[in-house]
C-alpha positions in Angstrom: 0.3 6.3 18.8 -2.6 9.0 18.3 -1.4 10.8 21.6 2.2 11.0 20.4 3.7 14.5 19.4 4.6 14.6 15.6 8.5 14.5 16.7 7.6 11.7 18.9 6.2 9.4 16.0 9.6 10.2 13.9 11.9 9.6 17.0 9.7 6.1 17.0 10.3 5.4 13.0 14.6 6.6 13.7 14.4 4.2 16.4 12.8 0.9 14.5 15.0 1.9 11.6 18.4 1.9 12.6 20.8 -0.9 14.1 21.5 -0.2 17.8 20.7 3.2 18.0 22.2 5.6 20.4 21.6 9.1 21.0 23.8 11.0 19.0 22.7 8.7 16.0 19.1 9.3 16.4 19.7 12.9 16.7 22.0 12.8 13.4 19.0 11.4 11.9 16.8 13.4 13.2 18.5 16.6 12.1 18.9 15.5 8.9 15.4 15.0 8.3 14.6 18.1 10.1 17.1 20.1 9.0 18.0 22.0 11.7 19.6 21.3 15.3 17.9 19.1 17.7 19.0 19.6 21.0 19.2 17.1 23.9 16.9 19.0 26.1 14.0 18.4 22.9 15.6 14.9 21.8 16.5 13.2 25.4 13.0 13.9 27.4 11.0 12.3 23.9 13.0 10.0 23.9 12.6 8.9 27.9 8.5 9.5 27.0 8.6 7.1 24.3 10.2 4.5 27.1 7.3 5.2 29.7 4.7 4.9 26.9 6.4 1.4 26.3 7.3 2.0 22.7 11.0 1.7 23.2 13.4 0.0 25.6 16.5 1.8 26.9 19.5 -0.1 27.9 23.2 1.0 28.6 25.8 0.1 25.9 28.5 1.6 28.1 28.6 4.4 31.5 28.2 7.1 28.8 25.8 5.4 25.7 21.9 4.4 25.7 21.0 2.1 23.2 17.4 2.4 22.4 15.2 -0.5 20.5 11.4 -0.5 19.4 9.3 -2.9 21.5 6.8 -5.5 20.2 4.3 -3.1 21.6 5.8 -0.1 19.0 6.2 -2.4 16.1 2.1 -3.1 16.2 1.9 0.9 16.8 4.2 2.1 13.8 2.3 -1.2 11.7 -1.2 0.0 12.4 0.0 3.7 11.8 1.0 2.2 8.1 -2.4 0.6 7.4 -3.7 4.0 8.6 -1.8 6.0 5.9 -2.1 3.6 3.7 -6.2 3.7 3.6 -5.3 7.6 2.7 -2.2 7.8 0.7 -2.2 6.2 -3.0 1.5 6.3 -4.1 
C-alpha cells in the first residue's frame, strides 16, 4: 500500500466498504468525501491501477457496469494499514 497515491488508498477503502460497487457509486462516494467532482479520466485509470496492483478485482455486471471487489490480497493491505495508524493515532 506504501506506493499507492493518497486517492488510490481511499478508492481502496470505497471499494471494501460498499456492496457491489460500480463506478458511478464509488465516484458518488468519492466526491462526497472529497467534495468536489471526480472525473472519469482521475477515477477510471486509479481504479484499473488498483486491479493491476491486485488489490481489486473488476468484473462486468452488465455491457455498460464494472463491479469492483477488494481482493484477499487488499483486505491484508487496508488491515496492516490500520495497525499502522493505529500505533500513531489514540482516539
Amino acid at each position: 500500500m506504501h506506493d499507492l497515491t493518497g486517492f488510490q488508498r481511499d478508492l481502496l477503502y470505497v471499494v471494501s466498504g460498499l456492496e457491489e460497487p460500480h463506478g458511478l457509486a464509488i465516484k458518488e462516494e468519492m466526491e462526497e468525501y472529497y467534495e468536489k467532482e471526480v472525473h472519469h479520466g482521475r477515477l477510471y485509470p486509479n481504479l484499473d491501477e488498483l486491479v493491476d496492483k491486485g488489490l481489486i478485482d473488476k468484473s462486468e455486471k452488465d455491457r455498460r457496469t464494472n463491479i469492483y471487489a477488494t481482493t484477499s490480497r487488499g483486505r491484508r493491505e487496508l488491515e496492516a494499514r490500520r495497525d499502522w495508524e493505529d500505533q500513531y493515532v489514540d482516539l
